[in-house]
C-alpha positions in Angstrom: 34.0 -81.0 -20.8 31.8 -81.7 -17.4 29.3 -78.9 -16.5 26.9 -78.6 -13.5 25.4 -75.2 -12.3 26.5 -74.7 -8.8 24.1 -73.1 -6.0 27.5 -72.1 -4.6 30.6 -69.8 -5.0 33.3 -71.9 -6.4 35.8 -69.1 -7.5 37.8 -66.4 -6.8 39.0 -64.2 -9.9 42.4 -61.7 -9.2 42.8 -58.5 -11.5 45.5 -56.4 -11.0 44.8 -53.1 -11.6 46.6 -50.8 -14.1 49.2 -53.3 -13.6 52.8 -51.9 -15.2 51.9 -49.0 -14.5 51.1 -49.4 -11.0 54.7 -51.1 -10.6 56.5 -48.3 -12.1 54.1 -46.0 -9.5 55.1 -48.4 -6.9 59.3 -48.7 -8.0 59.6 -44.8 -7.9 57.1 -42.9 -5.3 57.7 -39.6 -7.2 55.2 -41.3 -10.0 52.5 -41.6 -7.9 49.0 -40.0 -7.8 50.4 -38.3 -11.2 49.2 -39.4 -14.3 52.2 -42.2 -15.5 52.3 -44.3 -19.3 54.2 -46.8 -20.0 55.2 -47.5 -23.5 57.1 -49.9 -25.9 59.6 -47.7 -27.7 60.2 -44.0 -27.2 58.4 -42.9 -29.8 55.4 -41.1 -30.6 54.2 -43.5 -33.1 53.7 -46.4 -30.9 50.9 -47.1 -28.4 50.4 -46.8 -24.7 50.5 -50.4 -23.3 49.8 -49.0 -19.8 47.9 -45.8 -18.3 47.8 -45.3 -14.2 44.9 -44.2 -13.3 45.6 -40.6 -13.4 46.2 -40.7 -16.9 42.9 -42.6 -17.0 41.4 -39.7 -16.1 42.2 -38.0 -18.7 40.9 -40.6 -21.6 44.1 -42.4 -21.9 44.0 -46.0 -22.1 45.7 -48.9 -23.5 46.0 -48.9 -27.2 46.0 -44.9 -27.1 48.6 -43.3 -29.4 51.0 -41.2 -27.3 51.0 -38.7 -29.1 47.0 -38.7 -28.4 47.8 -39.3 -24.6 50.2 -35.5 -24.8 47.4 -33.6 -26.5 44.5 -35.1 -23.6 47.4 -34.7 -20.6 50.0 -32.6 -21.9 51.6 -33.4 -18.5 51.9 -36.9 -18.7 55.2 -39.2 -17.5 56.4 -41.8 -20.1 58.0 -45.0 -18.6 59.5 -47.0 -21.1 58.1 -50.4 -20.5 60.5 -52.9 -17.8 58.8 -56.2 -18.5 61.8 -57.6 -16.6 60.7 -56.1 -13.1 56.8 -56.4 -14.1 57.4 -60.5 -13.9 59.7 -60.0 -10.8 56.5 -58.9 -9.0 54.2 -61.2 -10.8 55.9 -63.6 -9.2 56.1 -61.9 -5.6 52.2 -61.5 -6.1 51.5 -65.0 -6.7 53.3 -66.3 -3.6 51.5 -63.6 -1.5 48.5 -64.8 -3.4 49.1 -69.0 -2.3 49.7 -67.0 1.2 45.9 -67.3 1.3 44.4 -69.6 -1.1 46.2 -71.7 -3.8 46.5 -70.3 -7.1 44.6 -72.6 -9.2 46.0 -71.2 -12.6 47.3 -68.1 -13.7 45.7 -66.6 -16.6 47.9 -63.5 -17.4 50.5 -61.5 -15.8 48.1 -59.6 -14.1 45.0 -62.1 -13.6 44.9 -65.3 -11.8 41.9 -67.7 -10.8 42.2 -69.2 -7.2 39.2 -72.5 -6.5 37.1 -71.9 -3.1 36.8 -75.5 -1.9 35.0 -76.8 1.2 33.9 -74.0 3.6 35.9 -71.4 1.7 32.6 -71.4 -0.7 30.4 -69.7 1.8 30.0 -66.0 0.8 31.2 -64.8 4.3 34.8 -66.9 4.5 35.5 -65.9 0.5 35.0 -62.0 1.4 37.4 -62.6 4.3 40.0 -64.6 2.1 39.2 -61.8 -1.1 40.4 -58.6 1.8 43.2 -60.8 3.3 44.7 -61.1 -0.2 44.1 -57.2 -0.8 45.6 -56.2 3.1 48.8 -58.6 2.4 49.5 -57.1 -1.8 49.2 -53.6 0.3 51.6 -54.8 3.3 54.0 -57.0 1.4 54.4 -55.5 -1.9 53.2 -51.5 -1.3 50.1 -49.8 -1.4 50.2 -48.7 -5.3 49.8 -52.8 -6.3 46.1 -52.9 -6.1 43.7 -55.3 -7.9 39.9 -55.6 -7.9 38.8 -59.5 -7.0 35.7 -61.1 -8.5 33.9 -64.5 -6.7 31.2 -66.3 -8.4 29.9 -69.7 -9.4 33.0 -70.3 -12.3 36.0 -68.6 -13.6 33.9 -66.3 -16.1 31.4 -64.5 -14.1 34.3 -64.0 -11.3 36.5 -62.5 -14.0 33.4 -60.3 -14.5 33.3 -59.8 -11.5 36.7 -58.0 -11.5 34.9 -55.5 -14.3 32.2 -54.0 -12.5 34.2 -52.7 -9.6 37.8 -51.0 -10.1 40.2 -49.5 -8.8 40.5 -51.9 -5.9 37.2 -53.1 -6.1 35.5 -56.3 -4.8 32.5 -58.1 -6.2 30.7 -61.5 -5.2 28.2 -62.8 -7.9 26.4 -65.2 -6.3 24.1 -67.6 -8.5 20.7 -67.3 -6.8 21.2 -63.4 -7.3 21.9 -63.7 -11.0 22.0 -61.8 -13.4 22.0 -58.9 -10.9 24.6 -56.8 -10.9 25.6 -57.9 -14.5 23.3 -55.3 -15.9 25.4 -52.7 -15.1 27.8 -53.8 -17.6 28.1 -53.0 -21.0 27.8 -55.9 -23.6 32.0 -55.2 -25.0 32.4 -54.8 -20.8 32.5 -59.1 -21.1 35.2 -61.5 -22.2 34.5 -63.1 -25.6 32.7 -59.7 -27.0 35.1 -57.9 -29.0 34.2 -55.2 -31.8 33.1 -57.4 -34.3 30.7 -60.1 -31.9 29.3 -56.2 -30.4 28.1 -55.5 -33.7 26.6 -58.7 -34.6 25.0 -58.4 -31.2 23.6 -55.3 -32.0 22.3 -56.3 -35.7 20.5 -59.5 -34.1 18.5 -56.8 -31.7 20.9 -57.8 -28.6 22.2 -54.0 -27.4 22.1 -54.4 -23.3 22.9 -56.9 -20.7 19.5 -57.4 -20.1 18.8 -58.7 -23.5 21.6 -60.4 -23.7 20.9 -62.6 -20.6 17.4 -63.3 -22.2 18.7 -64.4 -25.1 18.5 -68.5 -25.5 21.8 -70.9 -26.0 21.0 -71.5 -29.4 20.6 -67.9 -30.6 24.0 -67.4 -29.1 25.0 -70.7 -30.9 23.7 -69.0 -34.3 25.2 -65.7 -33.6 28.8 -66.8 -32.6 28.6 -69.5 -35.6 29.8 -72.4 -33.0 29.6 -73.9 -30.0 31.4 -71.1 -28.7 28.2 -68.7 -28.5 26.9 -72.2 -26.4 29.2 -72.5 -23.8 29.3 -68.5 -23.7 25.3 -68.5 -22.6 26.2 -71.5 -20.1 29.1 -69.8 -18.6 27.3 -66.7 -18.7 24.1 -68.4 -16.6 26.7 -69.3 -13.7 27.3 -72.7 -15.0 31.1 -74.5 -14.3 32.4 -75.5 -17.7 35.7 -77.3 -16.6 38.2 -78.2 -19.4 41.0 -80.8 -18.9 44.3 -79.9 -18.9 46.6 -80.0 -22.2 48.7 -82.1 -23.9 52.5 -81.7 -24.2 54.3 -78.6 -25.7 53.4 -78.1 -29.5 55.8 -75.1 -30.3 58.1 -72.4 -29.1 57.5 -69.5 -30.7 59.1 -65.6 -30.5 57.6 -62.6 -32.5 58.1 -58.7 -32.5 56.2 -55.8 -33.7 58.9 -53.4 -35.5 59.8 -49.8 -34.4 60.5 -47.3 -37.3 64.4 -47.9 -36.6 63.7 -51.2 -37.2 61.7 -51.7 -40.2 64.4 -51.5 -43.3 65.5 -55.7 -44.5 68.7 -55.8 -42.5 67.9 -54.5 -39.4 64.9 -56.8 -39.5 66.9 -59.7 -40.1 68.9 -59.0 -37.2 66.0 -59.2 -35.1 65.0 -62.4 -36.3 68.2 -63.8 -35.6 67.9 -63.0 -31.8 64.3 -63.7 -32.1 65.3 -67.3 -33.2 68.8 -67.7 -31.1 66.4 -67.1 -27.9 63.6 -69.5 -29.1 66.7 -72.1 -29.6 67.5 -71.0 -26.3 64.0 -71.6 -24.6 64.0 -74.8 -26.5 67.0 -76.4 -24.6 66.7 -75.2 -21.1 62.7 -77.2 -21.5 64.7 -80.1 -22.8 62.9 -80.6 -26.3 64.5 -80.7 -30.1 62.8 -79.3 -32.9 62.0 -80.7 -36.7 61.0 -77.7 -38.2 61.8 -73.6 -37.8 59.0 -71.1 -39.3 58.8 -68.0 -40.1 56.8 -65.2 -40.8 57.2 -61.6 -41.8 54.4 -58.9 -42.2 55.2 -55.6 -44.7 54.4 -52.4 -43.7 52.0 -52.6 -47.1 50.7 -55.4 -45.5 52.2 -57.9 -47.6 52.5 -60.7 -46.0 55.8 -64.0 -46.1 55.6 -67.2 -44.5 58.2 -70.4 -44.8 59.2 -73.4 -43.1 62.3 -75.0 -43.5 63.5 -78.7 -41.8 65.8 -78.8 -39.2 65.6 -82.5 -38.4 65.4 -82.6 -34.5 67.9 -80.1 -33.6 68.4 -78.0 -30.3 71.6 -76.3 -31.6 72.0 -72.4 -32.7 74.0 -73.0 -35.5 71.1 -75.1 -37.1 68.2 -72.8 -36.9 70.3 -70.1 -38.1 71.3 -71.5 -40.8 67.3 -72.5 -41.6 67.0 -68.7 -40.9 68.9 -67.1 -42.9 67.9 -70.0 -46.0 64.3 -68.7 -45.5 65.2 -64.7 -45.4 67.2 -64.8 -48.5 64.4 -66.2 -50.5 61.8 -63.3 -48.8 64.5 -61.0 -49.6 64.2 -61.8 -53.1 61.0 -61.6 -53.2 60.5 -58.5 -51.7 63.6 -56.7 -51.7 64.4 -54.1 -49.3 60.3 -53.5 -48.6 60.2 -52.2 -45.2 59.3 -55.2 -42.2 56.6 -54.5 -39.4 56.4 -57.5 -38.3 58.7 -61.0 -38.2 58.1 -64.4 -36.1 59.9 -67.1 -35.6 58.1 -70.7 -34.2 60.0 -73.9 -33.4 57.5 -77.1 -34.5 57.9 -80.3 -34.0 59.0 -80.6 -30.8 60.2 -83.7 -29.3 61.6 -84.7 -25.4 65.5 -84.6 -26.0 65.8 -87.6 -23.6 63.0 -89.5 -26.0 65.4 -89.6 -29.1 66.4 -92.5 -31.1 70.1 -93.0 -31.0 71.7 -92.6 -34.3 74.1 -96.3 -34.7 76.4 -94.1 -36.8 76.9 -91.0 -34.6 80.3 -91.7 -34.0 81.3 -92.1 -36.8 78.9 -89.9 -39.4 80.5 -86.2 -40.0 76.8 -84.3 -40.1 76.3 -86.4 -37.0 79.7 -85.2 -35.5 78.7 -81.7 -36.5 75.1 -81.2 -35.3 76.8 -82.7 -31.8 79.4 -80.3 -31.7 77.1 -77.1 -32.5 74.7 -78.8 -29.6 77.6 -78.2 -27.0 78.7 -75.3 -28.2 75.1 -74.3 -28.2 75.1 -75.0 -24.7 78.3 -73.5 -23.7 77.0 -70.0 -24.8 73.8 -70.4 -22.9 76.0 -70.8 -20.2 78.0 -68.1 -20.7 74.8 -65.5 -21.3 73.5 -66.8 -18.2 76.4 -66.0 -16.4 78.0 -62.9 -17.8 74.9 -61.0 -19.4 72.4 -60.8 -22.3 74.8 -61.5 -25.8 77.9 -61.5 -24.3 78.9 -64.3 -26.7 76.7 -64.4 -30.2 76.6 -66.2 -33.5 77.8 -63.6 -35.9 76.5 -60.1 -36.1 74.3 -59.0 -32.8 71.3 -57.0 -32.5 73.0 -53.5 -30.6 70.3 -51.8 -32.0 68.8 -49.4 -28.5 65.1 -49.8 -29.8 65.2 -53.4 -28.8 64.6 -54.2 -25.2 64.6 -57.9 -25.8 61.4 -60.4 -23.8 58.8 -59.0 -24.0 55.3 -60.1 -21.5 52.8 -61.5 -24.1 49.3 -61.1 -23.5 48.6 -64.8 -22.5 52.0 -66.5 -22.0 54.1 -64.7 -18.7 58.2 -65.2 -19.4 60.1 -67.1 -17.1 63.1 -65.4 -15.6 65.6 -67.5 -17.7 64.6 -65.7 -20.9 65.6 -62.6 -19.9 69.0 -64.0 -19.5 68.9 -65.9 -23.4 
């Protein structure tokens, strides 16, 4: 890791703001300047993923139950969540984005960091790049896609940036003005301060901003318990802590939180089936096999199963399956028809297809001959899928259940448009 603290800007930080929401605002004009949720499941047991900022207003926010969000706005419009159109536009927003200044990396489906090089790191040409970006999401994509921009010495402060300001705000934090506007923030306001660091903050004496930015690295160090709480005091002071890029592909991994409908064993298992038939999926089209398939299950008692099973390099259907099903008749056992809330499934072990060793006896060994065959076949259904819809060809029994709505946008990790075709 290099670091250096810059007397210049060096970043500019993108937030979209109220993001799925603001889509489904922008998708149907009846939706806007009313308050607008959007949510995983229609049900009242699940949680608002998304609030506009009319239902703002009214205390709702992410994580709110909806039946909380009827009692504070008994008005409110549900929008079952389209995670299919919300990457359509993510995608639309980056290229207006690179329009103006390259996207450097994009760190969620509504965040994205862009580097100010050369001239573009004097305050005046970033502010002009920062409104350009704002005047072409409002001209190209419609005025209801809105995001607040932060610019500052690295990626952190300019992602705080993005905090202080919103809707539609726009923040420069420059280093000599530090910590400045920073003390308008609360202490959970930042990245990295979560319920539990808040409250060791607060134990240690540490309860604003401005005793927060007085506190040294190694109290930080001591507080966090690693060199975490370090580099959080050095990115915190306007320092650029640049990390190399990683390493090859580890694992391909799918996971779902259970509706209700969903919880009882067999319905479950049915959901790990497609969970694993589009990780298989996923795992071909990037060109990698896989030597292991695990899986995990959480009980609604909050029992917890996890198992791994061999699969010896495969990239075919008919081989994780079969791990699959191996692995869920031993939890089944176990358990018994205990209600699911959760199951995962992650590929391990993956290898380049083009980098295997040849098998001398393919030709002529019959488990050879096999995991070939299941390969093509494999392949031959992804075609199919891709061509004639979601499942229209399936490996014995299909999910048809309506609470499933299939990909899903993950927190950190943005589906490409293939999966919402496996």
């Amino acid at each position: 890791m290099d670091m250096d603290r810059p007397e210049e800007l060096r970043w500019l930080f993108l937030d979209l703001n109220s993001y799925f929401a603001s889509v489904e605002q922008q998708e149907d004009s009846r939706l806007r300047g009313r308050p607008v949720i959007v949510i995983p499941a229609p049900t009242d047991s699940t949680c608002v993923i998304a609030a506009s900022y009319e239902a703002k207003a009214y205390g709702i926010k992410t994580g709110t139950p909806v039946w909380e969000a009827k009692r504070l706005c008994p008005g409110v419009i549900l929008r079952p969540a389209r995670h299919q159109i919300y990457v359509a536009y993510h995608h639309r927003i980056v290229e207006e984005v690179n329009r103006h200044i390259p996207v450097d990396h994009v760190a969620s489906i509504d965040e994205m960091a862009c580097a100010l090089l050369g001239p573009e790191r004097a305050p005046d040409q970033a502010v002009r790049i920062a409104h350009h970006i704002k005047n072409g999401l409002r001209e190209n994509l419609g005025p209801c896609i809105r995001a607040s921009i932060g610019i500052a010495s690295n990626v952190f402060l300019a992602k705080v940036g993005t905090e202080i300001e919103k809707p539609d705000g726009l923040v420069t934090l420059h280093p000599g003005d530090l910590p400045g506007r920073l003390l308008e923030l609360r202490l959970n306001d930042l990245p990295g301060i979560g319920r539990r660091m808040h409250d060791r903050l607060n134990q240690a004496g540490i309860e604003t901003m401005a005793q927060l930015w007085t506190a040294s690295a190694l109290t930080l160090h001591s507080l966090w318990g690693s060199a975490v709480g370090r580099d959080f005091w050095y990115a915190l002071h306007g320092y650029d802590l640049r990390h190399g890029p990683g390493g090859a592909r580890g694992s391909i991994s799918h996971s779902r939180v259970l509706g209700p409908p969903e919880r009882p064993m067999e319905i479950a298992r049915l959901v790990a089936r497609r969970l694993t038939v589009k990780a298989a999926g996923r795992l071909r089209r990037l060109g990698y096999r896989a030597s292991f398939l695990h899986m995990g299950a959480r009980l609604v008692d909050g029992r917890r199963w996890r198992a791994e099973a061999a699969t010896h390099n495969a990239a075919d259907n008919l081989t994780f399956l079969q791990a699959l099903e191996d692995m869920w008749q031993a939890m089944s056992g176990h358990f018994g028809h205990s209600p699911l809330r959760k199951v995962s499934v992650v590929l391990l072990g993956l290898q380049p297809a083009n980098h295997a060793i040849p098998d001398l006896l393919a030709d002529i060994d019959p488990v050879c001959l096999r995991r070939r065959r299941a390969e093509r076949l494999s392949q031959i259904m992804d075609q199919l899928n891709r061509r004639f819809g979601q499942d229209t060809v399936t490996l014995g029994p299909s999910l048809r259940h309506p609470a499933y709505e299939g990909t899903k946008i993950a927190f950190t990790r943005i589906p490409d448009q293939a999966e919402f075709w496996e």
